[in-house]
N, C-alpha and C positions, 0 to 999 in steps of 0.2 A: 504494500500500500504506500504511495507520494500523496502528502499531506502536505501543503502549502498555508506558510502562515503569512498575510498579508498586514504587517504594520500600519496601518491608515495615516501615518504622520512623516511630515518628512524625517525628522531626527531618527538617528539611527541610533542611540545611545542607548537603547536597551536590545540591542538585539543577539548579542553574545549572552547576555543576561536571558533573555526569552528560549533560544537554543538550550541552557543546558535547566530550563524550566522544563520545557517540554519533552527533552531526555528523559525526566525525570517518570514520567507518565505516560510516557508512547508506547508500543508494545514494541520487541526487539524487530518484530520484522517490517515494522512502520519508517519509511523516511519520511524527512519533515526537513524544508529547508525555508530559509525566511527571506522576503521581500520588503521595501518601505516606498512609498510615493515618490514620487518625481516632481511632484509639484502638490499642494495643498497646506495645511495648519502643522504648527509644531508640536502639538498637541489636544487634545476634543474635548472642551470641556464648556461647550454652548450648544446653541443649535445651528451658530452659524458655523462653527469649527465643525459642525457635522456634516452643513453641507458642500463645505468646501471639500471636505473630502468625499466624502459619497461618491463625487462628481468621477474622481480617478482612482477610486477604489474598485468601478464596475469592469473598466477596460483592463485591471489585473487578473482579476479574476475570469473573465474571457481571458486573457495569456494564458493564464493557470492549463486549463481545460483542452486551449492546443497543444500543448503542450506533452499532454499525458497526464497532468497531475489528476488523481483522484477525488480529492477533496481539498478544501479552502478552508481555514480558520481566518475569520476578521475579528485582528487582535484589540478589541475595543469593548468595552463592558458595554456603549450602548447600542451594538449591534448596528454602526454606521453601514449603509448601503447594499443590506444584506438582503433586502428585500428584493429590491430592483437587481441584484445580480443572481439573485435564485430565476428571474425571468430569463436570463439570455443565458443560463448554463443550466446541463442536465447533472452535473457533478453536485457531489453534495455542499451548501455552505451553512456557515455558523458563523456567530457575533460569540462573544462574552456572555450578556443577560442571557438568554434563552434557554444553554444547557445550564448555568449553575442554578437559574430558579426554579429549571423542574427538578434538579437534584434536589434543591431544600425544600422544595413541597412533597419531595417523594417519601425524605426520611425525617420529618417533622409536620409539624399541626401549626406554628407560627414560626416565622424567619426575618429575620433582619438585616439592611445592607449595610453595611460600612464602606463609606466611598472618598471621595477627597476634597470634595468644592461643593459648598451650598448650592452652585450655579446647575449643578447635574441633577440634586433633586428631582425636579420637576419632570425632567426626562426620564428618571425611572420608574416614576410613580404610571408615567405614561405607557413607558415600556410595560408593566406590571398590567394595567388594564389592558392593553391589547392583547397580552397571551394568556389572558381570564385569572393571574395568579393574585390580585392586588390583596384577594380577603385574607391571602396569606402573611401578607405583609405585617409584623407587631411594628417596624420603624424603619427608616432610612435616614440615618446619620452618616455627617461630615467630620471629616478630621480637620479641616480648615488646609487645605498642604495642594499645591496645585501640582499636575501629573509630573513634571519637568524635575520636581522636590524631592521625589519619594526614593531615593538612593543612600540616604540617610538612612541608614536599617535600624539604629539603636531608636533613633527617634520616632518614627515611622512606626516601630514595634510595640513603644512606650503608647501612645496615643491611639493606636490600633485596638489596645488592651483595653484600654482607659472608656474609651467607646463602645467598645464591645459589652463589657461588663457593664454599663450603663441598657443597654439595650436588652440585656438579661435581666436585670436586677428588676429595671422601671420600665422597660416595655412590653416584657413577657415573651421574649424570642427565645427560642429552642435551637434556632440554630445559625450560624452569623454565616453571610456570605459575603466575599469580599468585594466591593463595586467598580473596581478598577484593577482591569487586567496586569498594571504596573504595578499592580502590589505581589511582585513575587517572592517566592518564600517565605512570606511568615505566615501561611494557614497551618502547618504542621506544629509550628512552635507555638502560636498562639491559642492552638485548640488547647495545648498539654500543659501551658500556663495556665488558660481559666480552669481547667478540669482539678489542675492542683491547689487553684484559690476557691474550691468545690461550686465549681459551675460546669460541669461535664457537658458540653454543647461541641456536635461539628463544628469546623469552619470549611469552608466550600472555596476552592480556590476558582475562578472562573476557569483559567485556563485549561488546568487540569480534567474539568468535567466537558468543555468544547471539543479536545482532544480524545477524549472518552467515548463522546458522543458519534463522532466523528468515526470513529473507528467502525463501534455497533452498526453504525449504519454502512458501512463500506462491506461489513461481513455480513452482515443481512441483506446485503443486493437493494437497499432500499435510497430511497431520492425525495427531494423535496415533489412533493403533485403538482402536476402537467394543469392540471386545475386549478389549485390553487394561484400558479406561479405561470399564467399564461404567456408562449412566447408574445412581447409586444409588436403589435400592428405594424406592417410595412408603411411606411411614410417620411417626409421630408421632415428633417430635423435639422436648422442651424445652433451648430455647437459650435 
């Protein structure tokens, strides 16, 4: 299986970081190699930054597909362009949101995001209604730290926790997702920090469960629907 992870930002500063996340979780006989923009936002953390990228997120992903790759990861929690480029490819694609919230709905009754900027809110909650998950939702909390910050691991960790444990204690979540694919590495240390401050809750790494997902469906021969994701209309377009 070639699993193609498409960075939607131009910086490249996480993408060694991203490679040996997804090491981490691939299966051995899975390749996965990574891509970033040619032109769009430094990082997505509005709805304009989403649609600047969107815009050259979809002609990657068309690459992808001639390419031979199998499947696309769009490495972004809010599932930039994912829709529109489930239209022009029969390959499978995924965002961030999508598999980790039906992971937290799968293995809990309430879940909560932890994400990075107030400014993304409003997008998840949106994200949340559109894939029927919202009632699941106990909260979605910010660390205040915008995407470009989060390399800072001790601090990053410290506030991650801090949040977390706030959304367990006073919001009633069962199990924390993390809202920003840039947060790598600390779902495994964080879960095993609250479970020792006796809060035993998952944490849900996005990435982790999009590559996950990604997979099932490459071994179950299965695809986004021909229905749902109609190819769009022949017609004149100036781009």
């Amino acid at each position: 299986m070639k699993i193609r992870v498409v960075v939607p930002i131009i910086a490249d500063v996480f993408n060694k970081e991203i490679m040996k996340e997804v090491a981490q979780f691939k299966s051995p006989d899975t390749e996965v190699d990574v891509v970033n923009l040619d032109r769009g936002p430094a990082s997505i953390e509005s709805y304009y930054d989403e649609v600047l990228a969107a815009y050259h997120i979809v002609p990657k992903v068309q690459e992808a597909e001639k390419e031979g790759i199998d499947a696309v990861f769009v490495d972004c929690f809010g599932d930039p362009g994912v829709d529109a480029a489930r239209e022009v490819v029969r390959i499978p694609v995924v965002g961030g949101f999508q598999p980790a919230a039906l992971t937290a709905s799968l293995i809990s009754g309430k879940w909560s995001v932890v994400t990075v900027l107030k400014s993304v809110l409003p997008m998840i909650w949106v994200l949340a209604r559109k894939l029927g998950v919202d009632k699941n939702i106990a909260s979605v909390r910010d660390i205040d730290t915008p995407v470009l910050e989060l390399q800072d691991k001790k601090v990053i960790e410290q506030r991650l926790l801090e949040h977390s444990e706030r959304a367990i204690v006073q919001d009633g979540a069962e199990t924390i997702v993390l809202g920003c694919t840039g947060m790598m590495g600390f779902a495994q240390t964080l879960s095993k920090k609250l479970t020792e401050g006796g809060l035993p809750v998952p944490v849900v790494d996005p990435t982790a469960a999009a590559i996950g997902f990604l997979e099932m469906l490459l071994r179950s021969g299965t695809s986004q629907s021909a229905l749902t994701y109609p190819k769009p209309p022949e017609k004149e377009r100036r781009i």
